[in-house]
VODREN-887858 format. One record per atom (N, C-alpha, C): residue number from 1; residue in one letter; y, x, z. Coordinates in pm, whole numbers, plus 50000, padded with zeros to 5 digits. Layout:
pos,code,y,x,z
NUM,A,Y,X,Z
...
END
This chain:
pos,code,y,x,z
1,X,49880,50083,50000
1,X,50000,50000,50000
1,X,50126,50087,50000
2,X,50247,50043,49918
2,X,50348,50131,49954
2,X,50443,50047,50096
3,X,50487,50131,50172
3,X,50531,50064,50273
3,X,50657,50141,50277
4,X,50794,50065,50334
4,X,50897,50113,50408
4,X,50888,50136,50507
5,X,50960,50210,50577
5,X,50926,50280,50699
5,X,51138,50295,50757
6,X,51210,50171,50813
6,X,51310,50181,50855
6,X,51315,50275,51050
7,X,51404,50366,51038
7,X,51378,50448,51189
7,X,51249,50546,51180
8,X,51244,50602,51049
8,X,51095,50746,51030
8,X,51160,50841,51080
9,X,51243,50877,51115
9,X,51320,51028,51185
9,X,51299,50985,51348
10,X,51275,50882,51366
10,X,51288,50853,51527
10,X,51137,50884,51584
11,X,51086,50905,51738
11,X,51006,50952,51775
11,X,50903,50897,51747
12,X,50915,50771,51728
12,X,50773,50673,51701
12,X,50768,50687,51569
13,X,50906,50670,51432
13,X,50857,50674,51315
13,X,50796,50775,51251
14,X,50838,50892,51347
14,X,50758,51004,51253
14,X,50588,51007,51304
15,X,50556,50935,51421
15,X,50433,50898,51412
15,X,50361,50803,51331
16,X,50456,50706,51269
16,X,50416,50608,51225
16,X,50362,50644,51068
17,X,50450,50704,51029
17,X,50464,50749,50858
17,X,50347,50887,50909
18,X,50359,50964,50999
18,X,50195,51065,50994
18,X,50065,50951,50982
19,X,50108,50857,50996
19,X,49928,50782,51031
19,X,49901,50686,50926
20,X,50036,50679,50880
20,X,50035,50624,50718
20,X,49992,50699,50625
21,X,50042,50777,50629
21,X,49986,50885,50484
21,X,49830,50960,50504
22,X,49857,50970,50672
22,X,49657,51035,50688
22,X,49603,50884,50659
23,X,49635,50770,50617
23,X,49611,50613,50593
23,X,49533,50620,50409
24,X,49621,50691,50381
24,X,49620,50677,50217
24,X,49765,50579,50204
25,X,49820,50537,50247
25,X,49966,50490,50224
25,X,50030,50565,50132
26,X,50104,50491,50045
26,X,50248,50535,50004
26,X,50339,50495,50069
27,X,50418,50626,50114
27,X,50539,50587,50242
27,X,50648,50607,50138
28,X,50769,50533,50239
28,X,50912,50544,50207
28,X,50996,50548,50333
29,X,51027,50624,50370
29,X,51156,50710,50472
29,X,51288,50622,50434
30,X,51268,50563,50456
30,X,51421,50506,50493
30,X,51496,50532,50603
31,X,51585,50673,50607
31,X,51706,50661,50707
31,X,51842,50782,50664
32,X,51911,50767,50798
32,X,52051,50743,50743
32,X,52078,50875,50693
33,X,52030,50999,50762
33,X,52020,51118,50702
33,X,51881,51156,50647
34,X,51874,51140,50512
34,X,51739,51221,50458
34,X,51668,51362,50474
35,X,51800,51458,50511
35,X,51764,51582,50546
35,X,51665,51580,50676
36,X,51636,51521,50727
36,X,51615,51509,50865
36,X,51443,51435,50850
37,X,51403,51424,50769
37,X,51228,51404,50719
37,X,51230,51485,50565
38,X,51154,51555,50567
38,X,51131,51638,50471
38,X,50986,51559,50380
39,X,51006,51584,50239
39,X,50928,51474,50137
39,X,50821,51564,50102
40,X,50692,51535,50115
40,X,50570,51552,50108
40,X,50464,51427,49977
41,X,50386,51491,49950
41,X,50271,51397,49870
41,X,50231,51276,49955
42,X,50319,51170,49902
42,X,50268,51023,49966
42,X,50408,50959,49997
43,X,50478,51066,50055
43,X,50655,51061,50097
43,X,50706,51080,50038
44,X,50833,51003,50024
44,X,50923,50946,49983
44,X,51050,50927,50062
45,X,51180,51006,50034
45,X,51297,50972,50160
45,X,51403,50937,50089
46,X,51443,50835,50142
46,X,51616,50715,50074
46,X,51657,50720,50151
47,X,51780,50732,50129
47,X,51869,50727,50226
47,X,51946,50571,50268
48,X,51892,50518,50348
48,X,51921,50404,50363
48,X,52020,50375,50537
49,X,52132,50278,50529
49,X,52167,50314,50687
49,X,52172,50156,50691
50,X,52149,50098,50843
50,X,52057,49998,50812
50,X,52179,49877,50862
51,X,52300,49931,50912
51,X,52399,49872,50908
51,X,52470,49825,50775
52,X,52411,49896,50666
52,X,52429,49915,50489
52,X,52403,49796,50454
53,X,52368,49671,50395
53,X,52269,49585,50332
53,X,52248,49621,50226
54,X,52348,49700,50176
54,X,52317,49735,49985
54,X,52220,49863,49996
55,X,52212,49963,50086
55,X,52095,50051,50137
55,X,51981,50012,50168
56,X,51958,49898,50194
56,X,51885,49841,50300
56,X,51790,49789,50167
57,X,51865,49667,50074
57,X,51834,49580,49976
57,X,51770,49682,49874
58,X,51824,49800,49878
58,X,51749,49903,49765
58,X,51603,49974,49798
59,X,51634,50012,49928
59,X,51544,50100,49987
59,X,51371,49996,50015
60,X,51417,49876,50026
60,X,51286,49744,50058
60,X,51201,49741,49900
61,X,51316,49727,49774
61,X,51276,49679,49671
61,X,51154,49733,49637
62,X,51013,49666,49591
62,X,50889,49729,49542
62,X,50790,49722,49669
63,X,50794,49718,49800
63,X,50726,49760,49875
63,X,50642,49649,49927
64,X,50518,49680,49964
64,X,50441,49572,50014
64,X,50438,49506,50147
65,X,50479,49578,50248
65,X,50541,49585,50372
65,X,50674,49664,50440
66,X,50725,49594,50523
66,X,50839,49693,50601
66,X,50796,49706,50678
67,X,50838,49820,50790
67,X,50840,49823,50935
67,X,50980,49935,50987
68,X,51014,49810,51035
68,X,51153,49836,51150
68,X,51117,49915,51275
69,X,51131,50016,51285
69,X,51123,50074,51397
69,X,51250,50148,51475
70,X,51367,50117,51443
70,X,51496,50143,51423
70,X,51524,50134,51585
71,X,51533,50256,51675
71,X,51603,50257,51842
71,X,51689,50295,51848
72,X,51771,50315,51960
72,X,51859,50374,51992
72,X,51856,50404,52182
73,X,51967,50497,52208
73,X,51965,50493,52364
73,X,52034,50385,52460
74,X,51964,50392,52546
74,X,51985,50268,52626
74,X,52115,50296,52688
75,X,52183,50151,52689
75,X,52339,50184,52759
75,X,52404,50050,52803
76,X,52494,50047,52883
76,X,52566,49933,52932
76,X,52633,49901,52847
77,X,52699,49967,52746
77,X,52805,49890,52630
77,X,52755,49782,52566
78,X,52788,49706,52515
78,X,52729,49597,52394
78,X,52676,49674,52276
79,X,52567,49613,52290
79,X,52455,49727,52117
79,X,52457,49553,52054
80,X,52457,49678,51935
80,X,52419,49575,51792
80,X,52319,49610,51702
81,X,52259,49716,51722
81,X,52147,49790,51635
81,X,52084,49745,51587
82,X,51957,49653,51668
82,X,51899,49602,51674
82,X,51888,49454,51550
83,X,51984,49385,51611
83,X,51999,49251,51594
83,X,52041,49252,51390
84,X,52177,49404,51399
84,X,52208,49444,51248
84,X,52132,49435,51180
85,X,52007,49593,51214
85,X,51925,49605,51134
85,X,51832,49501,51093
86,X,51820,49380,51168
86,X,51713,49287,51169
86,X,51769,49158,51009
87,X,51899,49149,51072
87,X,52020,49085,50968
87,X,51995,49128,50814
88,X,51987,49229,50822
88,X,51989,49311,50678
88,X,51870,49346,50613
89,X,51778,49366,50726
89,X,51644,49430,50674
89,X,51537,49278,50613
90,X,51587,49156,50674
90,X,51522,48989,50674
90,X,51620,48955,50509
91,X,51799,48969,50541
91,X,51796,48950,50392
91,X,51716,49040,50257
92,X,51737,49183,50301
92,X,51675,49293,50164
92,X,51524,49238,50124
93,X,51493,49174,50221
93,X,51294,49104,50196
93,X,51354,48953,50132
94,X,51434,48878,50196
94,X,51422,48769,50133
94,X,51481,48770,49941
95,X,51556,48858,49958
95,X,51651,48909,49805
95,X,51534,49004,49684
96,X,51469,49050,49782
96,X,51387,49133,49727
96,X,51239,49072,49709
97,X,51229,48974,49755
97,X,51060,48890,49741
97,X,50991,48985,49854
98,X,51023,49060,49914
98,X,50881,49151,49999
98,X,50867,49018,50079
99,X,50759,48994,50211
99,X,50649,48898,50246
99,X,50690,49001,50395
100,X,50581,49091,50405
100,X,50512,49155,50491
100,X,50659,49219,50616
101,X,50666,49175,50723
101,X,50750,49238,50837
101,X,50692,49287,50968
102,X,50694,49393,50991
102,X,50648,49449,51163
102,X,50814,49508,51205
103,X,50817,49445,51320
103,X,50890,49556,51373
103,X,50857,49582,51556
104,X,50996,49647,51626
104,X,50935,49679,51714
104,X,51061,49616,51824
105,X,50981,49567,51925
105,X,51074,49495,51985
105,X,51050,49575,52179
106,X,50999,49471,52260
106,X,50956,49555,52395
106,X,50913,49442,52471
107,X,50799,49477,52548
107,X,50740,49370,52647
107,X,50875,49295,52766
108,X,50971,49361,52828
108,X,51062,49332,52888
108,X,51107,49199,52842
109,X,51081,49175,52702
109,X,51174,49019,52719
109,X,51092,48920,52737
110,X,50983,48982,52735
110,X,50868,48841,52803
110,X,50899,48809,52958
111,X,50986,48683,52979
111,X,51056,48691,53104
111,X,50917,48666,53240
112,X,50796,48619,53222
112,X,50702,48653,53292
112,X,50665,48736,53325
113,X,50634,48884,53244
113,X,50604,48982,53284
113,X,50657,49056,53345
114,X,50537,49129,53454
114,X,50507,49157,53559
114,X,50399,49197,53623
115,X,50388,49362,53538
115,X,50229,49446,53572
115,X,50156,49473,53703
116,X,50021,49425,53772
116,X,49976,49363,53814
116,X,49979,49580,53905
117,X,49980,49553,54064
117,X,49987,49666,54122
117,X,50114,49788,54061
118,X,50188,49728,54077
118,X,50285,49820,54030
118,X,50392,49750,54100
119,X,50393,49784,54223
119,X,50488,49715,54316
119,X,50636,49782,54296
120,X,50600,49909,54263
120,X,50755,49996,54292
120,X,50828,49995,54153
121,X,50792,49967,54079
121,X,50791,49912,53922
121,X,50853,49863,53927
122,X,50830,49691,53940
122,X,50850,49571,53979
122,X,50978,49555,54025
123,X,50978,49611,54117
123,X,51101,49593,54291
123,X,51175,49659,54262
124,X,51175,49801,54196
124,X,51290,49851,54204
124,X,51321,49937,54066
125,X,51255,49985,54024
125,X,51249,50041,53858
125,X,51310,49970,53769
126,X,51242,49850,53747
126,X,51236,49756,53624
126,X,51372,49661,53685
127,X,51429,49652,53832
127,X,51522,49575,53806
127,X,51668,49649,53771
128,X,51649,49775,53787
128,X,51783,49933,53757
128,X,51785,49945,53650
129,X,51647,49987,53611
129,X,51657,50041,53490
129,X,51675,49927,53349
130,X,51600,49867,53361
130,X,51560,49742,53248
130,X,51630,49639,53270
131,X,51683,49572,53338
131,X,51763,49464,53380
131,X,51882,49503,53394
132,X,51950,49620,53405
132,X,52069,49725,53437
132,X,52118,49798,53327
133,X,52073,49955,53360
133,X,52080,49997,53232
133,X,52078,50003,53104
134,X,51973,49904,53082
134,X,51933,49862,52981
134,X,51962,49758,52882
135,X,52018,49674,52978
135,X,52039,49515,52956
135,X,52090,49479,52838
136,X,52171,49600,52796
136,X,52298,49517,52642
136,X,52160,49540,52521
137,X,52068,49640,52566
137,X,51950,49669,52444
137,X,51869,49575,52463
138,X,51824,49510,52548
138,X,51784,49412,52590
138,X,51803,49295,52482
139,X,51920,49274,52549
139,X,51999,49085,52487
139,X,51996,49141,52343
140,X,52019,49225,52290
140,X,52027,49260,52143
140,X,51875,49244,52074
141,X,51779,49323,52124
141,X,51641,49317,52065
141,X,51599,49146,52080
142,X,51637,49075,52167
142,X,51658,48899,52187
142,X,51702,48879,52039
143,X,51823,48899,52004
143,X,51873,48819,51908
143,X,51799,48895,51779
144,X,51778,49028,51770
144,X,51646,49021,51684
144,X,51540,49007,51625
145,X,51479,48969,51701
145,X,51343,48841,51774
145,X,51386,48702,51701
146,X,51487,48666,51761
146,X,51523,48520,51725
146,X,51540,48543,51573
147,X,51624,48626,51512
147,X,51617,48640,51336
147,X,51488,48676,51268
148,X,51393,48749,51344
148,X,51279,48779,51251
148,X,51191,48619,51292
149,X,51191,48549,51379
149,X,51107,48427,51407
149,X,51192,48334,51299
150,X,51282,48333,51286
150,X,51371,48237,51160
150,X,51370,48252,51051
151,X,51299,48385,51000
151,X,51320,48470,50856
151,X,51268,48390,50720
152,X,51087,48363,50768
152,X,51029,48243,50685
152,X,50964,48345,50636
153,X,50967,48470,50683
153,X,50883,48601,50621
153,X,50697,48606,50680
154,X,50651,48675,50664
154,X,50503,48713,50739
154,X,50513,48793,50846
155,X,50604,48821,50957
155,X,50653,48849,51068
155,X,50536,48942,51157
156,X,50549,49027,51225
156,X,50457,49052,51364
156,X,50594,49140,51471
157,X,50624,49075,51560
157,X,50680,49159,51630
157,X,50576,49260,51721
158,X,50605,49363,51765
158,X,50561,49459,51860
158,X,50559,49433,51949
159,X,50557,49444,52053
159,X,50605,49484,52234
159,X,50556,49563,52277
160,X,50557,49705,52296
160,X,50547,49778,52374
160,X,50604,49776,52490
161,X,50509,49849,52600
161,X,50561,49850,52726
161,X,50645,50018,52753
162,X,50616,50055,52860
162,X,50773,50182,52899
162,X,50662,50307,52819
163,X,50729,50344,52649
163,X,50718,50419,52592
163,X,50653,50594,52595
164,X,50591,50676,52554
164,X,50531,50799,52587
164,X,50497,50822,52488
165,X,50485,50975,52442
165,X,50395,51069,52341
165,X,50246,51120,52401
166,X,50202,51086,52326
166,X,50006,51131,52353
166,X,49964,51230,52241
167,X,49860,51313,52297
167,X,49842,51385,52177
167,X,49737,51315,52057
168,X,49663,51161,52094
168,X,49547,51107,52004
168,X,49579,51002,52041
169,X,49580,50903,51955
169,X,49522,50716,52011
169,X,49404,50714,52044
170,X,49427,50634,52103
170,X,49323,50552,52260
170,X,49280,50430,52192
171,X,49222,50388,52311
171,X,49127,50239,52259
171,X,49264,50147,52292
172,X,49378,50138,52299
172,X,49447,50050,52321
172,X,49404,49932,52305
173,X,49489,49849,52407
173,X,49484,49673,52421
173,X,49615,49643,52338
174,X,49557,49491,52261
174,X,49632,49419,52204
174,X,49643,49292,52265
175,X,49788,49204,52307
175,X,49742,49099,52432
175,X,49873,48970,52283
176,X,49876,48875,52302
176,X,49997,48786,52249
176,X,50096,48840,52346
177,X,50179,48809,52300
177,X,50341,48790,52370
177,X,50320,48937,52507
178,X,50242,48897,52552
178,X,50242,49026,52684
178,X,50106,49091,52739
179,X,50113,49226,52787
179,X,50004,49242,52792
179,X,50049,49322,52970
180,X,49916,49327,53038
180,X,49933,49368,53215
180,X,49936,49494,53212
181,X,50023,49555,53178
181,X,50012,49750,53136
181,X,50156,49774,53122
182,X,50199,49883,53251
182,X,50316,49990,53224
182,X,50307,50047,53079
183,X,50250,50083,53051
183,X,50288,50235,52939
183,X,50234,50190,52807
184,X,50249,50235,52730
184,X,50229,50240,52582
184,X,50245,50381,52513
185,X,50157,50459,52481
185,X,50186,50587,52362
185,X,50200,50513,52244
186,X,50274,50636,52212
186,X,50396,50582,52086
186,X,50288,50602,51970
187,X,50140,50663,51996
187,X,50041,50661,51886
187,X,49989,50609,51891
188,X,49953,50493,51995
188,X,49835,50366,51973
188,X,49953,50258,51923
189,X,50094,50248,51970
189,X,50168,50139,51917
189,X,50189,50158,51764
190,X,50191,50288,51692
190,X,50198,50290,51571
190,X,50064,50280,51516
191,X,49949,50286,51562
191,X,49813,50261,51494
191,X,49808,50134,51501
192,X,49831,50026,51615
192,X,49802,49912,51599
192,X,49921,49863,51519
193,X,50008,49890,51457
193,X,50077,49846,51369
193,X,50035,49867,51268
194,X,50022,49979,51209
194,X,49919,50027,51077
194,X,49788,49934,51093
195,X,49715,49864,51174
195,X,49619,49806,51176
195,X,49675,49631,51094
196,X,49811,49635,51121
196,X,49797,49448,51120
196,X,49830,49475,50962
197,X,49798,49574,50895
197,X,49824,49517,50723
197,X,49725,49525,50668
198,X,49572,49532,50734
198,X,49473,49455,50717
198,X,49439,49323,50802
199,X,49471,49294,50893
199,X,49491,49153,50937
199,X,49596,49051,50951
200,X,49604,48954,50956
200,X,49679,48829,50994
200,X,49662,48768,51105
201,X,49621,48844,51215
201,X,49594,48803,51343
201,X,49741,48741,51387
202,X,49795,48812,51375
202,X,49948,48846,51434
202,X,50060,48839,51354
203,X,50013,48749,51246
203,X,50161,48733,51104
203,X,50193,48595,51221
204,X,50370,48610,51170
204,X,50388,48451,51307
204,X,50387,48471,51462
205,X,50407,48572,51529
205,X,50349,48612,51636
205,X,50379,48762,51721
206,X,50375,48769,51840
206,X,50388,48860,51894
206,X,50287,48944,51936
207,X,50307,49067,51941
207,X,50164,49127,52017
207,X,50227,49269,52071
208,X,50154,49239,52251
208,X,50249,49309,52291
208,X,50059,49451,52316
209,X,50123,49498,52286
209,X,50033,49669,52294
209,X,50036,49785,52434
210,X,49902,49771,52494
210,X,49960,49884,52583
210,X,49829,50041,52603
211,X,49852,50079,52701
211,X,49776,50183,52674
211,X,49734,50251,52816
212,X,49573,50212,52851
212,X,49538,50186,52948
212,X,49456,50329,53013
213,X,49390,50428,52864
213,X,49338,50544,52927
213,X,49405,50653,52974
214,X,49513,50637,52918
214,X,49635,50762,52983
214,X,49751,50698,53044
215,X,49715,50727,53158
215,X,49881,50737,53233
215,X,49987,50821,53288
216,X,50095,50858,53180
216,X,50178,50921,53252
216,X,50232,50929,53357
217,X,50337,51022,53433
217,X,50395,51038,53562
217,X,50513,50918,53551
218,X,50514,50838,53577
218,X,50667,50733,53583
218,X,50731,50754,53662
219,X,50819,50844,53700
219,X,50919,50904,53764
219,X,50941,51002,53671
220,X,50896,51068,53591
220,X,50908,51179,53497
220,X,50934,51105,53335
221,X,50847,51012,53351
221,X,50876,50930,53218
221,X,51004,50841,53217
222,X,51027,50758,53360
222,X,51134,50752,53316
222,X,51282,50822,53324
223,X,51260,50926,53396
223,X,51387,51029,53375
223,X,51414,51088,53218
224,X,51303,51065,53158
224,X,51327,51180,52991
224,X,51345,51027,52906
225,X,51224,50950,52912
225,X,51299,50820,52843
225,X,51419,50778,52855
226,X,51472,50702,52993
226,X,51567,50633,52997
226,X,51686,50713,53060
227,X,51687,50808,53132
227,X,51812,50878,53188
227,X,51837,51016,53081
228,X,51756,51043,53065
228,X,51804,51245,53007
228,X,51857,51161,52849
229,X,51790,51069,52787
229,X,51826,51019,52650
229,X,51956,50948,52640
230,X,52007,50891,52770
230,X,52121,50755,52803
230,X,52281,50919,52727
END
C-alpha cells in the first residue's frame, strides 16, 4: 500500500514509517522540514506543513491510507495542532477521494479512565500533569476526535496511554475506547496501527493500545516525556 505518513520526523513517526517499509509499504514523509528524514527505497519525503491545506491536499493525493501522527509539547497556552492538522488532513482525503484514516489521539480523554493499582498515578500524577499541564493539548486532541468522528472517512483513532521507546514490540493489548494500562511503547502503538490496514476491526472506532510486558520507571518517564520536553 502506499501510505502517508503526517508527523514521520517525530519520535513515534520515525517508528512508524521503519515498520512500514520493513512492511513492504510504500511510504510518504510528509513534514514541514524534509531535510530532517532522509529518502531511502520505499521513501518518499514532501514537504508538507499541516497547518498548509494546499501541502496537505498534495502530499494525501494517490495514497491508500493516512496516518496523523502529528505532536507537539505539552503546555498551558491554547494549542491548535492537533485539531488544524485534523481540519486539513479530513478535507485533503475528502478533496482527494483517499477512504483510509488512523491517527493518534491519547487514552486521557476517556473521562473514565483510571488504571487499576496505580494509586499515585491516579491522585497525584495524572491530576498535575494531564489535567494541568497538559490540559490545552488535551481539549485540542477533543476537538480532533470530534472532526475525525464527523469526517464520513474510514476513521481509527489511537489512544495510547503515557508514551515510551522500547527496543522490540511486545504482545501488546488492544481494548475499544480504553484500555487498564499506564504505558504504551511507541513500537507496539505503531505496529498496531500498521496492523488495522489489514483489518476493519476498528474503522469507526477507537482503540486504545497499551503495553503490558515492559514497564518503565514513571518518575523518569515522566520527567523526559512531559517536563524536560515542556
Amino acid at each position: 500500500m502506499r501510505i502517508v505518513v503526517f508527523g514521520a520526523a517525530g519520535s513515534t513517526g520515525r517508528i512508524l514509517v521503519e515498520q512500514a517499509l520493513d512492511a513492504g509499504h510504500e511510504v510518504v514523509a510528509a513534514v514541514r522540514r524534509p531535510g530532517t528524514v532522509a529518502p531511502r527505497p520505499g521513501l518518499s519525503v514532501v514537504r508538507a506543513d499541516v497547518t498548509e491545506a494546499a501541502s496537505v491536499r498534495t502530499a494525501i493525493a494517490g495514497a491508500d491510507a493516512v496516518y496523523s501522527v502529528v505532536g507537539g509539547k505539552p503546555s498551558r497556552k491554547p494549542v491548535e495542532l492537533y485539531s488544524t492538522a485534523a481540519k486539513n488532513i479530513v478535507a485533503g482525503m475528502q478533496e482527494t477521494g483517499v477512504k483510509r484514516l488512523l491517527v493518534i489521539s491519547s487514552v486521557i480523554l476517556e473521562p473514565g479512565w483510571r488504571p487499576s493499582n496505580a494509586f499515585f498515578f491516579n491522585n497525584v500524577l495524572d491530576p498535575l500533569v494531564n489535567r494541568v499541564m497538559a490540559r490545552t493539548t488535551h481539549d485540542d486532541m477533543r476537538r480532533m476526535e470530534q472532526l475525525v468522528r464527523d469526517s464520513g472517512l474510514d476513521w481509527t483513532i489511537a489512544r495510547p496511554s503515557g508514551l515510551f521507546s522500547n527496543d522490540a514490540v511486545t504482545a501488546y493489548e488492544v481494548q475499544e475506547d480504553q484500555a487498564d494500562g499506564l504505558f504504551t511503547a511507541r513500537e507496539d502503538l505503531a505496529a498496531s496501527m500498521l496492523a488495522q490496514l489489514d483489518s476493519d476491526a476498528y474503522i469507526g472506532r477507537a482503540m486504545a493500545v497499551i503495553t503490558t510486558a515492559v514497564k518503565p520507571n514513571i518518575a523518569k518517564l515522566i520527567w523526559r516525556e512531559a517536563i524536560m520536553s515542556s
